[in-house]
C-alpha positions in Angstrom: 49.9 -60.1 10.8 49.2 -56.9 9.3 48.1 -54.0 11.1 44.8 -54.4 9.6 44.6 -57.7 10.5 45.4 -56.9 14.2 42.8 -57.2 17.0 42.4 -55.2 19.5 43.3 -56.1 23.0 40.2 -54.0 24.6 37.2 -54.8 23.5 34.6 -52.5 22.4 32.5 -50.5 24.8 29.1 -52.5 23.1 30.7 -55.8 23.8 30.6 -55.2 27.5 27.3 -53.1 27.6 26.2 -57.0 26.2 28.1 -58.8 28.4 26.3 -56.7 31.4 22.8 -57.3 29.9 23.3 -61.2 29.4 24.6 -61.4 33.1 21.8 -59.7 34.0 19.5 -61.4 32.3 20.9 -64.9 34.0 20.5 -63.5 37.3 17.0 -62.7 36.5 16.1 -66.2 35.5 18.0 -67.4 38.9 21.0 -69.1 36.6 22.9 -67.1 39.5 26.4 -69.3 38.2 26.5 -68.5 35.0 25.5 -64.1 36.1 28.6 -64.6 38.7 30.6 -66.3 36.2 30.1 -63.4 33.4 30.2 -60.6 36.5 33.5 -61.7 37.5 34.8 -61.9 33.9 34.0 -58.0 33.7 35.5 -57.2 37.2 38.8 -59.0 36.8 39.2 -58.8 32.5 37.7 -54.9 32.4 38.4 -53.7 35.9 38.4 -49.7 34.4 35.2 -50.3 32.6 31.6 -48.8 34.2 30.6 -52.2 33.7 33.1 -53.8 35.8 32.2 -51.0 38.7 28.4 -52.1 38.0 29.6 -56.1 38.2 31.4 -55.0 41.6 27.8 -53.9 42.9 25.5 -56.8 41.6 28.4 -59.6 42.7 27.8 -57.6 46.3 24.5 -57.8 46.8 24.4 -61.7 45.5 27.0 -62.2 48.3 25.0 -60.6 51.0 21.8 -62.7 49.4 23.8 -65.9 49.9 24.2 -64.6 53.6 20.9 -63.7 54.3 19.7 -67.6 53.2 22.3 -69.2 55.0 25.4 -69.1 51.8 27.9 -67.9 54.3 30.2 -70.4 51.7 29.0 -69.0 49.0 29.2 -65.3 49.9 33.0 -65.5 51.5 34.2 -67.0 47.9 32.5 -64.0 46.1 33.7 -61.4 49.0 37.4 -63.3 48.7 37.4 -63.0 44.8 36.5 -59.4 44.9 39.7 -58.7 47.2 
């Protein structure tokens, strides 16, 4: 492969600007799996990112949302995954 042909390993800044917005937009429409499934990919793939940082904060408050409704499973696999 040439090194115009080579892909970056990080992706750009956009992509996970998008990636934020889509998981947000799940969550909004209460598809909570698939927003949890897309947070976690930004917290553990782009831990450095401001996006990840944001993930961190929405996967938090969907944890303590699980709790408040009786998810105690629910929120200790999301407080577990975050450690």
């Amino acid at each position: 492969m040439s090194a115009e042909q080579t892909v970056s390993a990080e992706p750009r800044p956009e992509v996970l600007v998008r990636l934020m917005e889509m998981a947000d937009r799940y969550r909004a429409a209460n598809e909570i799996r698939q927003a949890i499934e897309i947070y976690f990919e930004l917290v553990e793939d782009h831990e450095d990112s401001p996006q990840a940082k944001q993930a961190r904060r929405c996967l938090m408050e969907i944890a303590v949302e699980y709790e408040r409704v009786g998810g105690r499973r629910q929120a200790r696999g999301i407080y577990e995954r975050l450690l």
